[in-house]
SEBA-353892 format. One record per residue (C-alpha): residue in one letter; x negated, y, z; chain. Coordinates in Angstrom, 2 decimals, always signed. Layout:
# SEBA-353892
R|A|X|Y|Z|A
...
//
This chain:
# SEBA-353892
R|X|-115.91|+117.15|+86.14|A
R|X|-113.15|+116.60|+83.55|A
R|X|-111.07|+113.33|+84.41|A
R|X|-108.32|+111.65|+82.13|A
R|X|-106.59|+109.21|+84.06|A
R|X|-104.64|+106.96|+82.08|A
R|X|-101.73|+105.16|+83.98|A
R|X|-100.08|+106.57|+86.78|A
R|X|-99.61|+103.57|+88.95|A
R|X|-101.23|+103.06|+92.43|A
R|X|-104.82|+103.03|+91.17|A
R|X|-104.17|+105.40|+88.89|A
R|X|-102.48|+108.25|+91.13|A
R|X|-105.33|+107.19|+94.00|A
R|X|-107.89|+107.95|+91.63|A
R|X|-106.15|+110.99|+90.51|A
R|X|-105.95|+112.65|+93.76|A
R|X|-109.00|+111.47|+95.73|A
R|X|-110.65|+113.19|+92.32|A
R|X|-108.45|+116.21|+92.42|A
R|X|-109.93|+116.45|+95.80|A
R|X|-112.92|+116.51|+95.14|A
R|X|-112.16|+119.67|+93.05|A
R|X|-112.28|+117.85|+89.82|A
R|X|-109.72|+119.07|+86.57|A
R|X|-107.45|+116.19|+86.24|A
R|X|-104.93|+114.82|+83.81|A
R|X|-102.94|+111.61|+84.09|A
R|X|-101.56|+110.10|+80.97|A
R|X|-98.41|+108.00|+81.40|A
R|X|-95.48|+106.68|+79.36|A
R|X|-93.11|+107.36|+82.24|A
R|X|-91.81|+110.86|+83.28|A
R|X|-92.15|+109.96|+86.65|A
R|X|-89.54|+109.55|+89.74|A
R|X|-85.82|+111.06|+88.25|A
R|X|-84.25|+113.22|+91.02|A
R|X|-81.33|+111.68|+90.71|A
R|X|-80.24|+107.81|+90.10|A
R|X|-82.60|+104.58|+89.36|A
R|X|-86.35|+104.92|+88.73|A
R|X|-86.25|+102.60|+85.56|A
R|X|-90.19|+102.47|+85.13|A
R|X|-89.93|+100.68|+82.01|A
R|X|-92.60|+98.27|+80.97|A
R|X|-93.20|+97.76|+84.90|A
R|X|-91.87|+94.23|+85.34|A
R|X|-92.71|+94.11|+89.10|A
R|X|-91.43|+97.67|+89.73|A
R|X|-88.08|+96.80|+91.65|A
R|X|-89.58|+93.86|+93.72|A
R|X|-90.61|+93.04|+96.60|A
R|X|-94.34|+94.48|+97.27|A
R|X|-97.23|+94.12|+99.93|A
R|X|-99.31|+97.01|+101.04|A
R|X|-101.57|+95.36|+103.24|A
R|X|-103.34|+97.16|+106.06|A
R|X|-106.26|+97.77|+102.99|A
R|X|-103.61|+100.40|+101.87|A
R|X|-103.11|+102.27|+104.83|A
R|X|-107.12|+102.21|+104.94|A
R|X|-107.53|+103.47|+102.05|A
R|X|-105.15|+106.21|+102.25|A
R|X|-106.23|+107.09|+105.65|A
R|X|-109.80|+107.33|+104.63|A
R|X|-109.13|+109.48|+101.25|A
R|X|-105.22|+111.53|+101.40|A
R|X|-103.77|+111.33|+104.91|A
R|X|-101.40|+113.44|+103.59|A
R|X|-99.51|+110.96|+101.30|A
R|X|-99.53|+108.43|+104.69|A
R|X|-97.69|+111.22|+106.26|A
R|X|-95.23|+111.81|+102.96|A
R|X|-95.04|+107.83|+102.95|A
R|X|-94.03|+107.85|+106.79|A
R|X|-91.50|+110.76|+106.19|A
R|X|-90.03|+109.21|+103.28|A
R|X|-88.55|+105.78|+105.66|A
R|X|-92.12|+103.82|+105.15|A
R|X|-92.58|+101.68|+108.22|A
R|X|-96.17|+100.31|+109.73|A
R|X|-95.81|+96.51|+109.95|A
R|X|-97.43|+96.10|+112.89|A
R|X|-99.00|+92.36|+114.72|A
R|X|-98.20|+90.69|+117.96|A
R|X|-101.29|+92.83|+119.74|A
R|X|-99.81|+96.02|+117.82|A
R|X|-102.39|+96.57|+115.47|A
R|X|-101.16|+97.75|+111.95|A
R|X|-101.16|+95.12|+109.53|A
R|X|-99.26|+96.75|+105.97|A
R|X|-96.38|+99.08|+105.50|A
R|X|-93.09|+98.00|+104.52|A
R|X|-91.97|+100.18|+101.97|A
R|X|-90.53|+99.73|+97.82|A
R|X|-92.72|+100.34|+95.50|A
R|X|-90.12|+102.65|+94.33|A
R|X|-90.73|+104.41|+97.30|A
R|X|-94.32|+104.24|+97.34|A
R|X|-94.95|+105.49|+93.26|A
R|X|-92.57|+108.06|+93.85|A
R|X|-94.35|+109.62|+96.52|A
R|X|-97.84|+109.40|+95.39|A
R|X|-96.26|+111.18|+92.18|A
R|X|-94.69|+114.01|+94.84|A
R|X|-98.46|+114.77|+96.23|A
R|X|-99.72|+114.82|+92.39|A
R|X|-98.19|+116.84|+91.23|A
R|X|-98.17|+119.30|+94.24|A
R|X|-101.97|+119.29|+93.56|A
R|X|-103.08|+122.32|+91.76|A
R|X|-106.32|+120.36|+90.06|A
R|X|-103.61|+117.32|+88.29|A
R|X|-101.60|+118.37|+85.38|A
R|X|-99.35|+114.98|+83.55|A
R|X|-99.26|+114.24|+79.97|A
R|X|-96.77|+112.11|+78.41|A
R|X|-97.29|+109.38|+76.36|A
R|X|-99.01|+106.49|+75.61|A
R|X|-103.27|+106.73|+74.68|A
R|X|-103.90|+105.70|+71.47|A
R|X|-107.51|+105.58|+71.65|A
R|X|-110.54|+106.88|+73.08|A
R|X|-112.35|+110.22|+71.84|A
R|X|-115.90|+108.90|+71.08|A
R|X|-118.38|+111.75|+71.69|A
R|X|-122.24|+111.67|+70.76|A
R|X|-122.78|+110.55|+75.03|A
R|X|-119.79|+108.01|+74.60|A
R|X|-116.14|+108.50|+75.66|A
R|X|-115.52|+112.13|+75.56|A
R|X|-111.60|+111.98|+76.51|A
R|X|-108.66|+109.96|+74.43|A
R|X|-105.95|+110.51|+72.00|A
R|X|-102.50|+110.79|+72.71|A
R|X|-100.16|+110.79|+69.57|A
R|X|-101.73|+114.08|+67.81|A
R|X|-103.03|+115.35|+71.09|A
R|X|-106.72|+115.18|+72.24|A
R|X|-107.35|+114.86|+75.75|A
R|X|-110.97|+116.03|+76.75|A
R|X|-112.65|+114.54|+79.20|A
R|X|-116.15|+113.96|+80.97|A
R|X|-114.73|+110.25|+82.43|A
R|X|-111.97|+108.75|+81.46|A
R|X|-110.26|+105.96|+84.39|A
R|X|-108.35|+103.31|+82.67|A
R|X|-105.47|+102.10|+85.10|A
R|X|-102.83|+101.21|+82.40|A
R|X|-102.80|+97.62|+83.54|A
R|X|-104.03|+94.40|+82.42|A
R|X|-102.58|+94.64|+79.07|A
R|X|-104.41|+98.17|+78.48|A
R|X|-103.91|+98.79|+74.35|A
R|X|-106.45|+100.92|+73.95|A
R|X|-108.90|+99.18|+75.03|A
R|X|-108.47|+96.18|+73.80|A
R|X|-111.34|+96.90|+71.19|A
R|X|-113.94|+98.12|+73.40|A
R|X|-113.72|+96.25|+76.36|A
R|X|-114.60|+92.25|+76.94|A
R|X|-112.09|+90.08|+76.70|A
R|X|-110.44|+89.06|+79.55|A
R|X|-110.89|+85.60|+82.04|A
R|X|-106.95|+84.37|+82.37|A
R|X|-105.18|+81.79|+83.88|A
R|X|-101.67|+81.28|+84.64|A
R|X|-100.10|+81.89|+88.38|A
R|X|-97.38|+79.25|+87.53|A
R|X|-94.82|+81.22|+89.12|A
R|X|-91.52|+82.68|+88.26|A
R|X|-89.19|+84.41|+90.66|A
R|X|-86.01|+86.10|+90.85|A
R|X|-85.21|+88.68|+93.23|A
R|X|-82.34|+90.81|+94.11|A
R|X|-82.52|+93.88|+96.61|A
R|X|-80.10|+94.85|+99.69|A
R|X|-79.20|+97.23|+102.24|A
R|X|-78.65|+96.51|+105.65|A
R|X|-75.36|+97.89|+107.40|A
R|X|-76.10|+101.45|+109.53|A
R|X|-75.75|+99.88|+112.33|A
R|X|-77.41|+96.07|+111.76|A
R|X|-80.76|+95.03|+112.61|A
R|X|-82.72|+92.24|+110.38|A
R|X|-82.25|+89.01|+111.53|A
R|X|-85.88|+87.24|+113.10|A
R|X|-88.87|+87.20|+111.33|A
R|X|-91.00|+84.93|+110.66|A
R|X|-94.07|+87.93|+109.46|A
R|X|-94.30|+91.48|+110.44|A
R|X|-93.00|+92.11|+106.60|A
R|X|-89.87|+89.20|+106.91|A
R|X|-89.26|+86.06|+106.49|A
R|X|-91.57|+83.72|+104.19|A
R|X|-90.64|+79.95|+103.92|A
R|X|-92.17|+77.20|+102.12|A
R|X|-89.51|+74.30|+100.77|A
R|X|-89.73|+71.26|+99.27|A
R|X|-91.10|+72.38|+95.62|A
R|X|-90.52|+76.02|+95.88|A
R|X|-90.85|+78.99|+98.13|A
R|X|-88.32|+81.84|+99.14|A
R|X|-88.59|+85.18|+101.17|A
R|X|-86.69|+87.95|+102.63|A
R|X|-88.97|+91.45|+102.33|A
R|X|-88.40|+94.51|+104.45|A
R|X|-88.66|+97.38|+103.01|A
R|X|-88.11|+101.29|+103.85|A
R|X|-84.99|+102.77|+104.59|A
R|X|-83.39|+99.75|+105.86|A
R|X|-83.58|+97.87|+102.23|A
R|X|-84.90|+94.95|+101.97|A
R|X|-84.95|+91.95|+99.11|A
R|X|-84.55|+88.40|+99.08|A
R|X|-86.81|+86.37|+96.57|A
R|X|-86.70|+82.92|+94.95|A
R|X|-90.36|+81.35|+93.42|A
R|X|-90.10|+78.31|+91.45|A
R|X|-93.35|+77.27|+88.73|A
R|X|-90.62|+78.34|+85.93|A
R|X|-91.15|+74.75|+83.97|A
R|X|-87.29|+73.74|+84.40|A
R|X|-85.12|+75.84|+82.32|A
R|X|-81.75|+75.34|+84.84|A
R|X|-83.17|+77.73|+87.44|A
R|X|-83.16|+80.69|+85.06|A
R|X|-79.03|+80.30|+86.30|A
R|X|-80.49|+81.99|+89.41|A
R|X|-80.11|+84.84|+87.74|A
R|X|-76.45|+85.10|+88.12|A
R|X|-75.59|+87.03|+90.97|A
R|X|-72.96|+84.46|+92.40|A
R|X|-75.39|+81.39|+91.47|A
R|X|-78.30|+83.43|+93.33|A
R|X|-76.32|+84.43|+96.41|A
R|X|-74.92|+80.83|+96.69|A
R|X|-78.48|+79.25|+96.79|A
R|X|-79.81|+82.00|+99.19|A
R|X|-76.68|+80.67|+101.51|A
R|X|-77.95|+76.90|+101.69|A
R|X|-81.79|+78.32|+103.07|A
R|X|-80.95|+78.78|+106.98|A
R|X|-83.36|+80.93|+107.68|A
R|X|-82.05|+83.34|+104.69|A
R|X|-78.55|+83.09|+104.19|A
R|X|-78.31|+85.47|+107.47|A
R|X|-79.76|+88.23|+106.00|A
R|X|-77.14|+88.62|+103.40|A
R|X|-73.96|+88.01|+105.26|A
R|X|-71.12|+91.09|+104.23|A
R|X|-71.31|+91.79|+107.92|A
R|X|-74.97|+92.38|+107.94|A
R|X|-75.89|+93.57|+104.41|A
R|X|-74.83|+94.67|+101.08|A
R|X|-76.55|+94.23|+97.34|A
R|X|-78.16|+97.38|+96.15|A
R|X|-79.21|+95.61|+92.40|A
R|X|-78.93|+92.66|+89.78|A
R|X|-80.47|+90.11|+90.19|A
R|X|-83.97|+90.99|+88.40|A
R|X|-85.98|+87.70|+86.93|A
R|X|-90.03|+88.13|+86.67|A
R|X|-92.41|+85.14|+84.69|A
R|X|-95.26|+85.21|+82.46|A
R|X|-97.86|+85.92|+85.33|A
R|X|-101.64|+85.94|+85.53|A
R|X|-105.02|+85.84|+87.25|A
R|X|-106.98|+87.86|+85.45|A
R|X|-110.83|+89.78|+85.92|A
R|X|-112.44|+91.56|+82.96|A
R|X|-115.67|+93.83|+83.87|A
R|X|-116.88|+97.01|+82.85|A
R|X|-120.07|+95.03|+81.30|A
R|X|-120.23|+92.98|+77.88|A
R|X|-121.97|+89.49|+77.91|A
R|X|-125.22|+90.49|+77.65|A
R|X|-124.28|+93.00|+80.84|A
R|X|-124.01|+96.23|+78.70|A
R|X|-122.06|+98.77|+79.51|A
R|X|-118.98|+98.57|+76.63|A
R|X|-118.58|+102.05|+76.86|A
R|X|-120.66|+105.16|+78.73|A
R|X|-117.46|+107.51|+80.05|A
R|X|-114.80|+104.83|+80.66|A
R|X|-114.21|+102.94|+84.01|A
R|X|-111.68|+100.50|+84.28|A
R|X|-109.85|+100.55|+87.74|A
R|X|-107.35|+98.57|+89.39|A
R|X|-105.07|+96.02|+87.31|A
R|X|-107.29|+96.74|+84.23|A
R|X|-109.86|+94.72|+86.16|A
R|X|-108.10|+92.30|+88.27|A
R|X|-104.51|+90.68|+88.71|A
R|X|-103.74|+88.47|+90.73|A
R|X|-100.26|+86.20|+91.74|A
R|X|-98.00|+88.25|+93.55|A
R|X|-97.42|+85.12|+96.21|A
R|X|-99.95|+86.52|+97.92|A
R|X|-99.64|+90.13|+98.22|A
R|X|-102.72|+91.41|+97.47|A
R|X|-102.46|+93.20|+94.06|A
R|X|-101.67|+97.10|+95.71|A
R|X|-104.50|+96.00|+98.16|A
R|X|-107.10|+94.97|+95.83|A
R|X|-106.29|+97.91|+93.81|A
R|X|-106.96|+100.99|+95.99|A
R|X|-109.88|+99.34|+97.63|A
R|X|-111.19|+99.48|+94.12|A
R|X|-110.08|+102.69|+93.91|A
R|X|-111.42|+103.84|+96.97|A
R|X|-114.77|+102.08|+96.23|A
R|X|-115.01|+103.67|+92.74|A
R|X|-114.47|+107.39|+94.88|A
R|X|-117.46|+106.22|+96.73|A
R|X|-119.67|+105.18|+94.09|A
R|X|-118.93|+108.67|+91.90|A
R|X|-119.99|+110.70|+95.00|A
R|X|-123.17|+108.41|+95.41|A
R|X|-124.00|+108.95|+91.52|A
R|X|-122.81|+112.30|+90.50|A
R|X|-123.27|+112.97|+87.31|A
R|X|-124.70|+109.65|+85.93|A
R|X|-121.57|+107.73|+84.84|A
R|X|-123.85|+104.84|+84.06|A
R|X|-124.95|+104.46|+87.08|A
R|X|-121.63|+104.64|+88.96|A
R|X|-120.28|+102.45|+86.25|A
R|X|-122.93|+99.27|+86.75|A
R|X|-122.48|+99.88|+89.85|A
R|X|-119.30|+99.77|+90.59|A
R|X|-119.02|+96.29|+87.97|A
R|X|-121.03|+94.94|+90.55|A
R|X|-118.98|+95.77|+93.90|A
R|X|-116.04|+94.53|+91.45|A
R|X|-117.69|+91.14|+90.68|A
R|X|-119.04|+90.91|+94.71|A
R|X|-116.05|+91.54|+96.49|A
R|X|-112.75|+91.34|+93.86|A
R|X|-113.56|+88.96|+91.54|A
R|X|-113.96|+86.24|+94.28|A
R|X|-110.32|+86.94|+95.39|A
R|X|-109.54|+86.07|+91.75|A
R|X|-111.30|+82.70|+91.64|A
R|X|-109.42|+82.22|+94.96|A
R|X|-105.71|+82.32|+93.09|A
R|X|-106.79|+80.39|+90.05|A
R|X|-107.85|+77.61|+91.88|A
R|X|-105.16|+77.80|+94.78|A
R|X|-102.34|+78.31|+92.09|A
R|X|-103.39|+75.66|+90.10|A
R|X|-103.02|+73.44|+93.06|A
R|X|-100.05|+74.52|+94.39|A
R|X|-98.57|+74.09|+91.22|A
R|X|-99.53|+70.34|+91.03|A
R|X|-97.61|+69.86|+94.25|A
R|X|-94.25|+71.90|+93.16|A
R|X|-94.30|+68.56|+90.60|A
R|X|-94.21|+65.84|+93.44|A
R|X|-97.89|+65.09|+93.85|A
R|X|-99.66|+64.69|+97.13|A
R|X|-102.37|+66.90|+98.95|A
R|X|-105.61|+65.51|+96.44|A
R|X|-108.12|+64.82|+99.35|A
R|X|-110.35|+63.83|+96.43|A
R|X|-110.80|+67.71|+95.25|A
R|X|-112.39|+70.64|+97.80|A
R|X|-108.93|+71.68|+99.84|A
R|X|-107.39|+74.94|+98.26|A
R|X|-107.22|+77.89|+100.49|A
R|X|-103.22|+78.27|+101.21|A
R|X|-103.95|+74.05|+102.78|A
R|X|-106.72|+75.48|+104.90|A
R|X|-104.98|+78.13|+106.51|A
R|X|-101.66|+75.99|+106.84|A
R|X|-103.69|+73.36|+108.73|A
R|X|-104.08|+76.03|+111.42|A
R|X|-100.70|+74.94|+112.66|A
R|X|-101.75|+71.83|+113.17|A
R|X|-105.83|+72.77|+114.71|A
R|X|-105.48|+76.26|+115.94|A
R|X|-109.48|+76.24|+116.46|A
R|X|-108.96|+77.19|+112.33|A
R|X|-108.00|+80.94|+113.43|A
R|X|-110.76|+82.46|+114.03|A
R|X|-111.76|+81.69|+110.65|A
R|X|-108.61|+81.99|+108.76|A
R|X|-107.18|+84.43|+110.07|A
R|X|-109.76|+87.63|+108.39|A
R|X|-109.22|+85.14|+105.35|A
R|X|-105.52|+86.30|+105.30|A
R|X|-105.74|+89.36|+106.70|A
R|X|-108.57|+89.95|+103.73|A
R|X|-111.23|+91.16|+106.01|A
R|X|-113.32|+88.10|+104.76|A
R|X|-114.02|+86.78|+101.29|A
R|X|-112.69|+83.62|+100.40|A
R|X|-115.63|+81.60|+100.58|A
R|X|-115.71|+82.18|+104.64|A
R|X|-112.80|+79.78|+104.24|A
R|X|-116.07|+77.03|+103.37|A
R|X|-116.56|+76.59|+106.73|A
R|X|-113.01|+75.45|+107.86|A
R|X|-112.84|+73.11|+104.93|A
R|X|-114.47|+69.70|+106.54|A
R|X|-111.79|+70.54|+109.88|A
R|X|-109.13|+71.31|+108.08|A
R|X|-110.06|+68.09|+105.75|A
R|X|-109.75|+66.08|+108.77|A
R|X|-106.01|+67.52|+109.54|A
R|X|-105.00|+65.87|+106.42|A
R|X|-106.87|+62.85|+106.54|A
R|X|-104.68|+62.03|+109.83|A
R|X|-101.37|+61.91|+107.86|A
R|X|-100.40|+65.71|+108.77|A
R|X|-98.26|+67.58|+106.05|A
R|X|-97.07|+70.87|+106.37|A
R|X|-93.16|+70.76|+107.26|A
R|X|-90.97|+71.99|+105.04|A
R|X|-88.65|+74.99|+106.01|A
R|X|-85.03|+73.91|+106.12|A
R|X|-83.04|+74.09|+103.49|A
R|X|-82.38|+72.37|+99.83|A
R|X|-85.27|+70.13|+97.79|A
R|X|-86.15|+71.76|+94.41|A
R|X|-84.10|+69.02|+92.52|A
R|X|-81.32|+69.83|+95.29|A
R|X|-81.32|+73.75|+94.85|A
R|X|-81.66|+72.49|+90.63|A
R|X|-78.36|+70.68|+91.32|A
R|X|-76.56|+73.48|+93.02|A
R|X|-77.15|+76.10|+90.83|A
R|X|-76.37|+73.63|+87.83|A
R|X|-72.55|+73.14|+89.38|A
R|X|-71.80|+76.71|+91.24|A
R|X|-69.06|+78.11|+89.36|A
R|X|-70.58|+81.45|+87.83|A
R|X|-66.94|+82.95|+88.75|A
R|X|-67.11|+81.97|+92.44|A
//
């Protein structure tokens, strides 16, 4: 089989190789030329490229199961397993500079993937459907054509349905580090770092690979003062009133590696293969990864939710062979079974959390969103069994159903999650407002 891959980010390179693998002829189409040998990975267009990232244990799975190879290339490169308090592997900790560049490496060393630069224009429409794509005056031929370009995939816009969108409500700004050759991170509160919830905003340290690591700020974005968090000196001086962070940063520990890099303008978002009367849009085009669902990056599941798709898809193709109708309908309804439910799960969870950021109470009124449910497990530690393969996604979110009433009870008694220490949003508003952009 002929494949076009279009995008040449995680879903895109999974797909590429587990196809390649399966002695396919493929070609990924990308923009980028890929990792530099020398100096900064730019990866323009890639907002999220330089921060912090999550690859769950549903990574490692699906690499295991598919390449062990680029596991191994992602172990020799400085990629650590984060690992849980029994020892079982929970995610690596690596940058997603680190973890493009070497699924690029093992691409490119495969004798079935050639690259093609540039960005698709459209798609080739052959008497059976898609028959391969357009790139500037090239055509690209293909018998199935993978769209992982992303949410905002151009040349699609016409063929596929429209997209279901909501806002995250969350802005961020992140800078990255280095620790010392001979420091160690300071305690953590994860097997990835350090996460802390404050009064009206969250903050993290991330470890990464190669003894980096970066320190994050997440605010809803609706006060235009904290965009001075983008000033190195204004940044570094906030990170210093957060306890638990301003270790991780001292000269004697740690050194910047970046800027300080901003990222907004975030979204949920699910779009199927199918149009509203369940059609296929298109017979020869599958959709894969961020083309079909986004979700916020506070919880650290886009990478995840991505190559299980990708992994899925692998399966479904084998299953089908040569009957891309099948394996698409089929596939659009894994997608809506088991990833669309983790994007319900952040709409409704985001649009919560984002009423408390403003100053509102818990609303005990209103079904108990899923980050309250497995916070309340602090407080009733009978919740774990059933949160914890909520978080660890090994459960859907509507397991979490059957904490709800017990949880509900937590915060009928008056219990409130406790702040971690360190400044109020107004407070850290404040701060930044009067730190001397010279100091």
């Amino acid at each position: 089989m002929r494949t076009v891959v279009v995008g040449a980010g995680p879903a895109g390179l999974y797909s590429a190789i587990a196809s390649a693998r399966r002695g396919h002829t493929v070609m990924v189409v990308d923009r980028d030329a890929g990792p530099p040998a020398h100096g900064r990975w730019q990866r323009r267009g890639v907002m999220q490229f330089h921060h912090a990232h999550t690859f769950r244990r549903q990574v490692i799975d699906a690499l295991a199961a598919e390449m062990p190879e680029v596991l191994d290339a992602l172990h020799a490169a400085g990629a650590e397993t984060a690992t849980d308090e029994r020892g079982g592997a929970v995610g690596l900790r690596c940058r997603r500079t680190t973890f493009d560049g070497v699924l690029w490496g093992c691409a490119r060393a495969h004798h079935n993937i050639g690259f093609h630069r540039g960005n698709v224009d459209d798609v080739l429409v052959a008497r059976a459907g898609v028959g391969g794509v357009r790139v500037g005056t090239a055509r690209l031929e293909a018998d199935l054509v993978l769209d992982a370009s992303g949410r905002d995939s151009r040349f699609t816009r016409s063929i596929r349905p429209r997209a279901d969108s909501e806002l995250c409500g969350a802005a961020y700004v992140s800078r990255q580090y280095r620790l010392h050759r001979t420091a160690t991170p300071p305690p953590m509160s994860t097997p990835f770092g350090t996460v802390l919830s404050l009064s009206g905003y969250w903050a993290l340290a991330y470890l990464h690979d190669n003894a980096t690591f970066t320190v994050t700020i997440v605010h809803d974005g609706t006060d235009p003062r904290l965009r001075l968090l983008r000033n190195p000196a204004i940044f570094e001086a906030a990170i210093r009133q957060i306890p638990a962070l301003s270790e991780w940063i001292t000269a004697s520990r740690s050194r910047p590696l970046t800027d300080v890099m901003p990222g907004a303008r975030l979204h949920n978002s699910y779009r199927g293969q199918c149009d509203d009367s369940g059609d296929l849009t298109q017979l020869g085009l599958i959709s894969v990864g961020d083309a079909v669902c986004t979700t916020t990056p506070l919880a650290g599941r886009g990478v995840a939710l991505a190559l299980m798709q990708g992994r899925e898809l692998m399966r479904i193709l084998d299953h089908c062979g040569d009957d891309i109708g099948c394996a698409t309908i089929e596939f659009d309804k894994w997608c809506f079974d088991n990833i669309r439910p983790w994007y319900e799960d952040h709409c409704y969870a985001d649009a919560e959390r984002m009423r408390r950021w403003s100053g509102h109470d818990v609303d005990l009124t209103r079904p108990l969103p899923p980050d309250l449910i497995v916070a309340a497990a602090e407080a009733d530690p009978q919740l774990g069994d059933i949160v914890g393969p909520y978080a660890a996604m090994d459960a859907l979110p509507d397991t979490l159903r059957a904490a709800e009433p017990r949880a509900r009870k937590v915060y009928e008694s008056g219990w409130r999650p406790t702040p971690a220490a360190g400044p109020r949003r107004d407070e850290l508003i404040e701060a930044a407002s009067r730190t001397p952009v010279s100091a």
